[in-house]
N, C-alpha and C positions, 0 to 999 in steps of 0.2 A: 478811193478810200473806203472800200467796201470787202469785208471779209466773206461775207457770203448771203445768200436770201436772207432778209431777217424775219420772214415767215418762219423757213425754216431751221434758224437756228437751233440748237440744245440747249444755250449758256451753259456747257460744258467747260468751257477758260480756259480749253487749251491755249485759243491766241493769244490771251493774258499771259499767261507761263509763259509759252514760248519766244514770248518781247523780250530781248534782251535791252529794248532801250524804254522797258516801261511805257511803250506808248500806245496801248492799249488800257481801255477803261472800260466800264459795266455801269450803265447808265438804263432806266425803267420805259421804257415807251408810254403811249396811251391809255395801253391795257395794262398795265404793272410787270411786264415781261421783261426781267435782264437780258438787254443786246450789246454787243460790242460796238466801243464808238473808239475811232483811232484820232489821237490828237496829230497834227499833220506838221505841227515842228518838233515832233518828234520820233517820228517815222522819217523809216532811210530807204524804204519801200525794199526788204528784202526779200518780202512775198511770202516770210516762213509762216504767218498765221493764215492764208490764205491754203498753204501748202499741208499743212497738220487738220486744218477743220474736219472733224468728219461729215461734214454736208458735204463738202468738197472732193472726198476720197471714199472709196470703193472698200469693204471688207472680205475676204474671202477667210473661209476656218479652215484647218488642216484639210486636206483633199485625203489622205490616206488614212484617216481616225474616225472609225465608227461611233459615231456618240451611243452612250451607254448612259442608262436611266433606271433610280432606285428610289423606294420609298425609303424613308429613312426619321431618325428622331433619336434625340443624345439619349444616352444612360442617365445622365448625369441633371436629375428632374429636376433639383434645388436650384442649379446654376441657369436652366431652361426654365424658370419658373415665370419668370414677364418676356419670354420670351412671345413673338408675333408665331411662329410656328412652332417646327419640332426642335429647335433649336441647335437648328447645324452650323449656322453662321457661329456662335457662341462658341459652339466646340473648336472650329476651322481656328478661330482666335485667338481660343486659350493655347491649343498646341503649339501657335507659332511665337508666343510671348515666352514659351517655357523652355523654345528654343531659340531662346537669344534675338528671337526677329522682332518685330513693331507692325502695326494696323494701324489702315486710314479707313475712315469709318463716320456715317453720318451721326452728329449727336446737338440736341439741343441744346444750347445756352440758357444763362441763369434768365435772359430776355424771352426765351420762348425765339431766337433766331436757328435756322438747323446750318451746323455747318460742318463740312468735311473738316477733323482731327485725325491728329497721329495719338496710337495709344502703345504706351510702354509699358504699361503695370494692368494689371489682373481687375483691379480696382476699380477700376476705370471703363474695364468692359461693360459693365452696369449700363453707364450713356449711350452704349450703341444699340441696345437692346433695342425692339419691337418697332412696327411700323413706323414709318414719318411720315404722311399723307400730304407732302409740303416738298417741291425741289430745295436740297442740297447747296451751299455756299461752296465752292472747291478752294476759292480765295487762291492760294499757292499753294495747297497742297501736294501738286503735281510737282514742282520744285523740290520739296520737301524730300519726296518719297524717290526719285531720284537720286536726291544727296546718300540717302541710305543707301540704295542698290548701289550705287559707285563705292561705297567704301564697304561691300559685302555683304552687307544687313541683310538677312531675310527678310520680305514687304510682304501683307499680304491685303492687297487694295479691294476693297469693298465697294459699289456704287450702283447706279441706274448704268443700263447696258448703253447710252449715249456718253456715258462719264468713261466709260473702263474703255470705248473705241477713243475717247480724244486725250484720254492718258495713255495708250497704248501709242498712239500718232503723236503725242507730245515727246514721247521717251524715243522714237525711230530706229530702236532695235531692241533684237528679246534682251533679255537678262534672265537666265537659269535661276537667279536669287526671287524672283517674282511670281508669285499667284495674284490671280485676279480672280474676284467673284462677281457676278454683275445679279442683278436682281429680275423676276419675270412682273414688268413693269408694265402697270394700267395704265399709270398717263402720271404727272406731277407739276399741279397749280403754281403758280410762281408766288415767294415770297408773301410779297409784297400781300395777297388775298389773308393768309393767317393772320398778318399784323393789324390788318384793319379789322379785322374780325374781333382777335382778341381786344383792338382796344373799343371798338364798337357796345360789344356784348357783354365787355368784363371792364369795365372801364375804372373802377372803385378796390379792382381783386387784387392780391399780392399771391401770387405763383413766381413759380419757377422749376415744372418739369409739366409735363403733356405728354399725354400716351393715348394710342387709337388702338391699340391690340395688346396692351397688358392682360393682367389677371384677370381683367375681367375683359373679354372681349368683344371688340367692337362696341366700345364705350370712348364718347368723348369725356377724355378723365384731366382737368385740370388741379396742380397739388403745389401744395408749401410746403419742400420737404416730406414729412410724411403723411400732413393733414390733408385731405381731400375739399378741395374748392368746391369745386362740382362734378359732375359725374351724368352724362348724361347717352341713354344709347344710341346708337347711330341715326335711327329714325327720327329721335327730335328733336339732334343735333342741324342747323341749318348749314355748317360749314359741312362735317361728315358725309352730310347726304348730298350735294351738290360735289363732294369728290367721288363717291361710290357712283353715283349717275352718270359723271363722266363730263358733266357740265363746264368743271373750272379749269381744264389742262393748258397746258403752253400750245401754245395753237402747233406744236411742231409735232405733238404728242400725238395727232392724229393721223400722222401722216409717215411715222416715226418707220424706220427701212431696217430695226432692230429688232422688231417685231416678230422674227418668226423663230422657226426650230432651227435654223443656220446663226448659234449664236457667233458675241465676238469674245466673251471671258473663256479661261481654264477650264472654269464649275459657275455652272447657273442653279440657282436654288428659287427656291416660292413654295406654297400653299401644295400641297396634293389635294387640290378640291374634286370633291366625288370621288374619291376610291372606293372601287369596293372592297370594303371591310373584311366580307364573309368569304375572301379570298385567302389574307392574309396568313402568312405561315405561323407568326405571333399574335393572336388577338390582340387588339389597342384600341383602346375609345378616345387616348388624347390626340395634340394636333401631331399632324404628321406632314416631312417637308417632302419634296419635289427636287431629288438632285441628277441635275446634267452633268455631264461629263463629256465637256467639249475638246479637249483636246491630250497629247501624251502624257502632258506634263500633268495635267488636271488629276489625269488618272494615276501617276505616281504619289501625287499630294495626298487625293484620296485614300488610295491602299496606305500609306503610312498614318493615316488618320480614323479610318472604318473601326477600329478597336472603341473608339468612343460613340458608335451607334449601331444601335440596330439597325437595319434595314434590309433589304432583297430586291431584285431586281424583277423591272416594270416596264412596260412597254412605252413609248414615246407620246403612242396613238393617244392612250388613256390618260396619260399628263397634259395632254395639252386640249385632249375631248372638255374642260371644262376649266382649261387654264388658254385661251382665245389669244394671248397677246403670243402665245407660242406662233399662232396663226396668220395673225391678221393686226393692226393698231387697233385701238379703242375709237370708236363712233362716237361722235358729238350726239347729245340728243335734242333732236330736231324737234318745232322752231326755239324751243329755251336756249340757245347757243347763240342763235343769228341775235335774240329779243338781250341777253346777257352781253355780248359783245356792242351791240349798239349802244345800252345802258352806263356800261361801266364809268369810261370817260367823262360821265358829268356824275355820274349816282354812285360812285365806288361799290365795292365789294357786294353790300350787302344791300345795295340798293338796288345793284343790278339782278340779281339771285332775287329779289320779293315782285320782281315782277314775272317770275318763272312757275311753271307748272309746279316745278318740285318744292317749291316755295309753299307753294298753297298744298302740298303732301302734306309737308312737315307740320305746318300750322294744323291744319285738320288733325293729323295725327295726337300733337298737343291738346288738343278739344276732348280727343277718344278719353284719353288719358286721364285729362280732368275730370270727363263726365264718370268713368269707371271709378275714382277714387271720391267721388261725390259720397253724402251719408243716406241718398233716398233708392243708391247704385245698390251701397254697400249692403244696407239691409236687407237688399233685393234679392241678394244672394244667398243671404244666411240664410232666408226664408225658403227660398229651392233646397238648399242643401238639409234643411231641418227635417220640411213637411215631403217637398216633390220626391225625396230617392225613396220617402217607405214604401 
Protein backbone atom coordinates (compact mmCIF):
# COMPACT_ATOMS: atom_id res chain seq x y z
CA UNK A 1 0.00 0.00 0.00
CA UNK A 2 2.73 2.29 -0.83
CA UNK A 3 2.57 4.74 -3.81
CA UNK A 4 6.04 5.84 -3.68
CA UNK A 5 9.21 7.06 -1.23
CA UNK A 6 7.41 9.38 0.98
CA UNK A 7 10.76 11.31 1.12
CA UNK A 8 10.43 11.78 -2.09
CA UNK A 9 7.06 12.52 -2.84
CA UNK A 10 5.68 16.19 -4.45
CA UNK A 11 1.98 16.03 -2.99
CA UNK A 12 1.39 16.63 -6.43
CA UNK A 13 -2.32 14.51 -6.29
CA UNK A 14 -1.96 13.06 -9.15
CA UNK A 15 -2.77 9.64 -7.30
CA UNK A 16 -5.71 11.30 -5.79
CA UNK A 17 -7.20 12.19 -9.25
CA UNK A 18 -6.29 9.36 -10.73
CA UNK A 19 -8.45 7.05 -8.02
CA UNK A 20 -11.27 6.36 -9.49
CA UNK A 21 -12.63 4.64 -6.33
CA UNK A 22 -11.58 7.58 -4.20
CA UNK A 23 -9.19 5.61 -2.14
CA UNK A 24 -6.64 7.72 -1.84
CA UNK A 25 -6.21 10.48 0.76
CA UNK A 26 -3.70 13.42 1.92
CA UNK A 27 -2.95 13.08 5.40
CA UNK A 28 0.26 15.40 7.27
CA UNK A 29 3.31 13.41 8.56
CA UNK A 30 5.52 14.57 11.56
CA UNK A 31 6.88 17.32 9.86
CA UNK A 32 3.55 18.95 8.28
CA UNK A 33 4.33 17.40 4.76
CA UNK A 34 1.07 16.28 2.67
CA UNK A 35 1.72 12.31 1.81
CA UNK A 36 -0.64 10.00 0.22
CA UNK A 37 -2.15 7.36 2.43
CA UNK A 38 -4.44 4.55 0.49
CA UNK A 39 -7.40 3.35 2.48
CA UNK A 40 -7.15 -0.53 1.69
CA UNK A 41 -11.00 -1.28 1.55
CA UNK A 42 -10.98 0.70 -1.04
CA UNK A 43 -8.32 0.10 -3.16
CA UNK A 44 -8.71 -2.60 -6.03
CA UNK A 45 -4.86 -2.44 -6.49
CA UNK A 46 -5.07 -1.17 -10.05
CA UNK A 47 -1.53 0.23 -9.72
CA UNK A 48 -2.68 3.46 -11.76
CA UNK A 49 -1.49 5.85 -8.87
CA UNK A 50 1.63 3.97 -8.58
CA UNK A 51 1.90 4.17 -12.50
CA UNK A 52 1.12 8.23 -13.00
CA UNK A 53 3.47 9.31 -9.80
CA UNK A 54 6.05 11.32 -11.13
CA UNK A 55 8.72 9.81 -8.64
CA UNK A 56 7.91 6.87 -10.32
CA UNK A 57 8.29 7.94 -14.02
CA UNK A 58 10.95 9.29 -16.21
CA UNK A 59 10.48 12.81 -18.19
CA UNK A 60 12.11 13.29 -21.42
CA UNK A 61 11.20 16.91 -23.41
CA UNK A 62 10.93 16.97 -27.20
CA UNK A 63 14.33 15.57 -28.49
CA UNK A 64 13.97 17.67 -31.88
CA UNK A 65 13.03 21.34 -30.10
CA UNK A 66 15.65 23.76 -29.52
CA UNK A 67 14.56 25.49 -26.36
CA UNK A 68 14.60 29.10 -27.04
CA UNK A 69 15.05 31.85 -24.19
CA UNK A 70 13.82 35.68 -24.08
CA UNK A 71 13.69 38.37 -21.72
CA UNK A 72 10.39 39.68 -21.70
CA UNK A 73 7.58 41.86 -19.65
CA UNK A 74 3.75 42.92 -20.65
CA UNK A 75 2.85 46.14 -22.26
CA UNK A 76 0.15 46.26 -20.31
CA UNK A 77 1.86 48.06 -16.68
CA UNK A 78 -1.64 48.51 -14.89
CA UNK A 79 -2.79 44.90 -15.38
CA UNK A 80 1.18 43.84 -14.45
CA UNK A 81 1.08 46.06 -11.55
CA UNK A 82 1.21 43.45 -8.34
CA UNK A 83 2.38 41.34 -10.48
CA UNK A 84 5.76 38.99 -8.88
CA UNK A 85 7.71 39.70 -12.19
CA UNK A 86 7.22 41.06 -15.68
CA UNK A 87 4.05 39.97 -15.78
CA UNK A 88 3.97 37.26 -18.55
CA UNK A 89 1.89 34.85 -16.74
CA UNK A 90 -0.93 37.73 -16.56
CA UNK A 91 -0.64 38.19 -20.03
CA UNK A 92 -0.56 34.08 -21.07
CA UNK A 93 -4.02 34.40 -19.14
CA UNK A 94 -5.80 37.17 -20.24
CA UNK A 95 -5.20 35.87 -23.92
CA UNK A 96 -6.62 32.50 -23.17
CA UNK A 97 -9.86 33.94 -21.21
CA UNK A 98 -10.51 36.08 -24.28
CA UNK A 99 -10.36 33.20 -26.14
CA UNK A 100 -13.00 31.34 -24.89
CA UNK A 101 -10.45 29.06 -22.74
CA UNK A 102 -10.08 28.84 -18.59
CA UNK A 103 -6.94 28.86 -16.22
CA UNK A 104 -5.82 26.71 -13.31
CA UNK A 105 -3.84 28.68 -11.29
CA UNK A 106 -2.57 28.90 -7.60
CA UNK A 107 -4.65 31.49 -5.39
CA UNK A 108 -5.37 32.22 -1.83
CA UNK A 109 -8.34 31.75 0.10
CA UNK A 110 -10.30 34.31 2.21
CA UNK A 111 -8.31 31.68 5.14
CA UNK A 112 -4.93 32.61 3.84
CA UNK A 113 -5.12 28.49 2.45
CA UNK A 114 -3.38 28.57 -1.34
CA UNK A 115 -5.00 26.38 -3.54
CA UNK A 116 -5.18 25.42 -7.18
CA UNK A 117 -8.57 27.26 -9.11
CA UNK A 118 -9.96 27.21 -12.34
CA UNK A 119 -10.49 30.88 -13.53
CA UNK A 120 -13.19 31.96 -16.27
CA UNK A 121 -13.51 35.62 -15.88
CA UNK A 122 -10.74 38.50 -16.12
CA UNK A 123 -11.76 39.39 -12.74
CA UNK A 124 -10.52 36.82 -11.11
CA UNK A 125 -6.96 37.05 -12.54
CA UNK A 126 -6.23 39.39 -9.62
CA UNK A 127 -6.03 36.04 -7.13
CA UNK A 128 -3.35 34.52 -9.14
CA UNK A 129 -1.28 37.25 -9.19
CA UNK A 130 2.38 37.29 -7.51
CA UNK A 131 4.42 35.04 -5.56
CA UNK A 132 3.06 32.19 -3.08
CA UNK A 133 6.06 31.25 -1.03
CA UNK A 134 3.73 28.21 0.27
CA UNK A 135 2.86 24.65 -1.82
CA UNK A 136 -0.31 24.76 -3.68
CA UNK A 137 -3.71 22.59 -2.77
CA UNK A 138 -4.36 20.84 -6.41
CA UNK A 139 -7.40 19.23 -4.46
CA UNK A 140 -9.06 17.94 -8.11
CA UNK A 141 -8.14 20.14 -10.07
CA UNK A 142 -6.46 17.82 -12.33
CA UNK A 143 -10.14 16.41 -12.81
CA UNK A 144 -11.42 19.63 -13.53
CA UNK A 145 -9.11 20.58 -16.11
CA UNK A 146 -9.57 17.36 -17.94
CA UNK A 147 -13.20 17.74 -18.12
CA UNK A 148 -12.62 20.97 -20.02
CA UNK A 149 -9.96 19.49 -22.59
CA UNK A 150 -12.59 16.67 -23.37
CA UNK A 151 -15.14 18.77 -24.26
CA UNK A 152 -12.64 21.32 -26.27
CA UNK A 153 -12.05 24.04 -23.80
CA UNK A 154 -8.76 25.75 -24.11
CA UNK A 155 -6.74 25.01 -20.62
CA UNK A 156 -3.99 26.82 -19.68
CA UNK A 157 -2.44 25.01 -16.56
CA UNK A 158 -0.15 27.11 -14.38
CA UNK A 159 1.93 25.31 -11.49
CA UNK A 160 5.39 24.24 -9.67
CA UNK A 161 7.19 21.98 -12.47
CA UNK A 162 6.46 18.74 -10.09
CA UNK A 163 2.56 19.86 -10.50
CA UNK A 164 2.47 20.34 -14.39
CA UNK A 165 4.80 16.59 -14.68
CA UNK A 166 1.87 14.79 -12.51
CA UNK A 167 -0.94 16.62 -14.40
CA UNK A 168 0.73 15.74 -17.61
CA UNK A 169 1.01 11.79 -16.12
CA UNK A 170 -2.48 12.18 -14.75
CA UNK A 171 -4.08 13.14 -18.20
CA UNK A 172 -1.74 10.13 -20.35
CA UNK A 173 -1.84 11.74 -23.41
CA UNK A 174 -1.32 15.32 -25.28
CA UNK A 175 -4.30 17.19 -25.94
CA UNK A 176 -3.48 20.16 -28.64
CA UNK A 177 -6.26 22.26 -26.47
CA UNK A 178 -3.55 22.30 -23.57
CA UNK A 179 -0.63 24.68 -22.53
CA UNK A 180 1.17 24.15 -19.56
CA UNK A 181 3.32 26.70 -17.78
CA UNK A 182 5.40 25.47 -14.85
CA UNK A 183 7.25 27.88 -12.68
CA UNK A 184 11.49 28.06 -12.18
CA UNK A 185 10.93 26.66 -8.55
CA UNK A 186 13.32 27.30 -5.27
CA UNK A 187 11.69 24.84 -3.27
CA UNK A 188 7.84 25.10 -1.43
CA UNK A 189 7.24 24.65 2.43
CA UNK A 190 4.18 22.67 2.96
CA UNK A 191 1.06 24.21 4.17
CA UNK A 192 0.70 23.37 7.11
CA UNK A 193 4.25 25.85 8.18
CA UNK A 194 2.04 29.23 6.84
CA UNK A 195 -0.92 28.23 9.05
CA UNK A 196 0.88 28.00 12.11
CA UNK A 197 2.68 31.00 11.52
CA UNK A 198 -0.13 32.91 10.76
CA UNK A 199 -2.02 31.79 13.66
CA UNK A 200 1.22 31.96 15.96
CA UNK A 201 2.22 35.61 15.06
CA UNK A 202 -1.18 37.15 14.01
CA UNK A 203 -3.39 35.45 16.22
CA UNK A 204 -5.93 38.49 17.16
CA UNK A 205 -5.55 39.88 13.01
CA UNK A 206 -8.57 39.78 10.53
CA UNK A 207 -7.07 39.29 6.94
CA UNK A 208 -7.86 37.79 4.14
CA UNK A 209 -5.20 38.25 1.25
CA UNK A 210 -1.17 37.85 1.64
CA UNK A 211 1.42 38.90 -0.88
CA UNK A 212 5.34 38.21 -0.89
CA UNK A 213 6.16 40.08 -4.12
CA UNK A 214 3.26 42.65 -4.73
CA UNK A 215 3.85 46.48 -5.14
CA UNK A 216 6.07 46.49 -2.92
CA UNK A 217 8.51 43.83 -2.99
CA UNK A 218 9.66 41.35 -1.22
CA UNK A 219 7.41 42.40 1.69
CA UNK A 220 5.56 40.21 3.95
CA UNK A 221 2.26 42.14 3.32
CA UNK A 222 -0.83 40.90 5.24
CA UNK A 223 -4.41 42.83 4.14
CA UNK A 224 -8.29 43.11 4.93
CA UNK A 225 -9.25 43.86 1.61
CA UNK A 226 -7.57 46.97 0.98
CA UNK A 227 -6.33 47.84 4.47
CA UNK A 228 -2.85 46.86 5.22
CA UNK A 229 -2.50 44.54 8.56
CA UNK A 230 1.09 44.54 8.30
CA UNK A 231 3.83 44.91 6.11
CA UNK A 232 6.95 43.82 6.87
CA UNK A 233 10.15 43.15 4.62
CA UNK A 234 11.73 40.01 4.03
CA UNK A 235 14.53 40.42 6.53
CA UNK A 236 12.38 40.78 9.56
CA UNK A 237 9.79 38.69 8.39
CA UNK A 238 10.65 35.18 10.31
CA UNK A 239 8.45 32.92 7.96
CA UNK A 240 9.94 35.04 4.65
CA UNK A 241 13.38 34.53 5.58
CA UNK A 242 13.31 30.87 6.60
CA UNK A 243 11.80 30.33 2.92
CA UNK A 244 14.40 32.65 1.00
CA UNK A 245 17.26 30.57 2.96
CA UNK A 246 15.95 27.54 1.91
CA UNK A 247 15.35 26.22 5.52
CA UNK A 248 11.37 25.21 5.27
CA UNK A 249 11.05 23.12 1.82
CA UNK A 250 9.23 19.69 1.48
CA UNK A 251 12.16 17.55 1.98
CA UNK A 252 11.63 16.35 -1.84
CA UNK A 253 12.49 19.92 -2.86
CA UNK A 254 15.94 19.29 -2.40
CA UNK A 255 16.38 16.61 -4.13
CA UNK A 256 13.74 17.63 -6.89
CA UNK A 257 14.99 15.86 -10.76
CA UNK A 258 12.94 19.03 -12.28
CA UNK A 259 15.51 21.17 -11.42
CA UNK A 260 17.34 21.78 -14.43
CA UNK A 261 17.28 23.43 -17.99
CA UNK A 262 15.54 19.99 -19.57
CA UNK A 263 12.12 21.36 -18.54
CA UNK A 264 8.75 19.23 -18.37
CA UNK A 265 5.94 22.45 -19.38
CA UNK A 266 5.30 24.14 -23.04
CA UNK A 267 6.71 27.74 -21.38
CA UNK A 268 8.83 28.01 -18.19
CA UNK A 269 8.90 31.46 -16.80
CA UNK A 270 10.62 33.22 -13.47
CA UNK A 271 12.72 36.34 -12.38
CA UNK A 272 15.42 37.25 -15.03
CA UNK A 273 17.72 37.84 -12.01
CA UNK A 274 21.04 39.64 -12.99
CA UNK A 275 20.47 40.74 -16.52
CA UNK A 276 22.53 42.86 -17.89
CA UNK A 277 20.68 45.77 -18.36
CA UNK A 278 23.18 47.90 -20.35
CA UNK A 279 22.73 45.23 -23.05
CA UNK A 280 19.26 45.54 -23.68
CA UNK A 281 17.83 46.67 -26.87
CA UNK A 282 14.92 48.66 -24.90
CA UNK A 283 16.25 50.29 -21.78
CA UNK A 284 13.93 48.96 -18.58
CA UNK A 285 14.63 49.50 -14.98
CA UNK A 286 11.11 47.47 -14.00
CA UNK A 287 10.91 43.71 -13.35
CA UNK A 288 11.65 41.65 -16.18
CA UNK A 289 10.48 37.77 -16.63
CA UNK A 290 12.65 34.72 -17.78
CA UNK A 291 10.80 32.85 -20.71
CA UNK A 292 11.51 29.17 -21.95
CA UNK A 293 10.31 27.76 -24.63
CA UNK A 294 10.18 24.19 -24.13
CA UNK A 295 8.53 22.81 -26.66
CA UNK A 296 6.64 23.21 -30.55
CA UNK A 297 3.60 23.88 -29.14
CA UNK A 298 4.94 26.45 -26.51
CA UNK A 299 6.38 28.26 -29.26
CA UNK A 300 3.14 28.55 -31.33
CA UNK A 301 1.42 29.82 -27.99
CA UNK A 302 3.99 32.13 -27.71
CA UNK A 303 4.22 33.78 -31.31
CA UNK A 304 0.33 34.20 -31.14
CA UNK A 305 0.82 35.79 -27.80
CA UNK A 306 4.43 38.05 -28.16
CA UNK A 307 2.17 41.22 -29.40
CA UNK A 308 1.46 41.53 -25.61
CA UNK A 309 5.33 41.89 -24.63
CA UNK A 310 8.19 43.22 -25.11
CA UNK A 311 11.01 41.18 -25.18
CA UNK A 312 14.34 39.73 -27.36
CA UNK A 313 16.01 36.87 -27.24
CA UNK A 314 18.74 35.76 -24.43
CA UNK A 315 20.94 33.18 -23.93
CA UNK A 316 20.07 30.06 -21.69
CA UNK A 317 23.63 30.30 -20.13
CA UNK A 318 22.72 33.86 -18.64
CA UNK A 319 19.09 32.88 -17.21
CA UNK A 320 19.97 30.31 -15.54
CA UNK A 321 23.93 32.13 -14.45
CA UNK A 322 21.77 33.47 -11.48
CA UNK A 323 18.45 31.54 -11.79
CA UNK A 324 20.56 27.91 -10.01
CA UNK A 325 17.19 25.83 -9.91
CA UNK A 326 17.78 25.91 -13.94
CA UNK A 327 20.91 23.91 -12.58
CA UNK A 328 20.77 22.17 -9.76
CA UNK A 329 17.78 21.83 -6.45
CA UNK A 330 18.13 24.21 -3.75
CA UNK A 331 20.52 23.19 -0.65
CA UNK A 332 19.36 22.82 2.75
CA UNK A 333 21.29 25.13 4.93
CA UNK A 334 23.38 23.34 7.03
CA UNK A 335 23.11 22.44 10.53
CA UNK A 336 19.73 24.82 10.73
CA UNK A 337 17.80 22.04 8.53
CA UNK A 338 19.16 18.87 10.61
CA UNK A 339 18.40 21.37 14.26
CA UNK A 340 14.80 22.50 12.33
CA UNK A 341 13.73 18.97 11.37
CA UNK A 342 14.61 17.41 14.79
CA UNK A 343 12.50 20.45 16.45
CA UNK A 344 9.53 20.54 14.55
CA UNK A 345 7.63 17.48 15.88
CA UNK A 346 7.49 18.59 19.41
CA UNK A 347 8.13 22.76 18.94
CA UNK A 348 6.07 23.23 15.51
CA UNK A 349 6.84 25.78 13.03
CA UNK A 350 8.13 28.46 14.76
CA UNK A 351 9.73 26.78 17.46
CA UNK A 352 11.66 24.91 15.32
CA UNK A 353 12.95 28.11 13.09
CA UNK A 354 14.03 30.05 16.70
CA UNK A 355 16.27 27.60 17.33
CA UNK A 356 18.15 28.28 13.96
CA UNK A 357 20.91 30.56 12.92
CA UNK A 358 18.44 32.36 10.68
CA UNK A 359 16.37 32.82 13.62
CA UNK A 360 18.82 34.82 15.44
CA UNK A 361 19.36 36.98 11.58
CA UNK A 362 16.17 37.97 11.85
CA UNK A 363 15.98 38.90 15.46
CA UNK A 364 19.25 40.88 15.39
CA UNK A 365 18.05 42.48 12.26
CA UNK A 366 14.84 43.60 14.32
CA UNK A 367 17.33 45.11 17.01
CA UNK A 368 19.23 47.17 14.01
CA UNK A 369 15.94 48.41 13.13
CA UNK A 370 14.94 49.44 16.46
CA UNK A 371 18.00 50.93 17.52
CA UNK A 372 18.21 53.07 14.08
CA UNK A 373 14.53 54.34 14.67
CA UNK A 374 15.52 55.17 18.44
CA UNK A 375 15.45 59.29 19.15
CA UNK A 376 19.36 59.38 20.42
CA UNK A 377 19.94 57.28 16.61
CA UNK A 378 17.75 59.81 14.97
CA UNK A 379 19.28 63.08 16.32
CA UNK A 380 22.42 61.47 15.46
CA UNK A 381 21.92 61.79 12.22
CA UNK A 382 20.38 65.20 11.75
CA UNK A 383 23.42 66.33 13.46
CA UNK A 384 25.88 64.67 10.66
CA UNK A 385 23.72 65.76 8.08
CA UNK A 386 23.56 69.53 9.61
CA UNK A 387 27.18 70.31 10.85
CA UNK A 388 29.51 67.07 9.34
CA UNK A 389 28.59 67.67 5.13
CA UNK A 390 29.89 71.76 5.49
Amino acid sequence: MKICDKDLCYGCKACQNICSKNAVSFESDIYGKAIPVIDPEKCIDCGLCKKICPVNTNFINQPDFKQLCYAAYAKDTISSKNCASGGISNAFCKYILENNGVVFGAAFDENINLKHIMVRDKADLEKLKGSKYVYSDIAFTFRQAKDMLDKGVNVLFTGTPCQIAGFNNFLQKPYPNLITVDLICHGAPPASYLSEYLNKQYPDKNYNNLTFRGEKDFYFELKYFSDIISQEPAKYDIYFSAFLSGLSYRDNCYTCKFASRNRISDITIGDFWGIDRSTLKKPYKGKISVVLINTQKGKAFFDNTRHLFYYEARSIAEAAKNNEQLEHPSNPPEPDRDIFLKNYPDKGFLGAVSLTKIYKNVKHNQKIRKLKSSFPYTMLKKYKKKFLSK
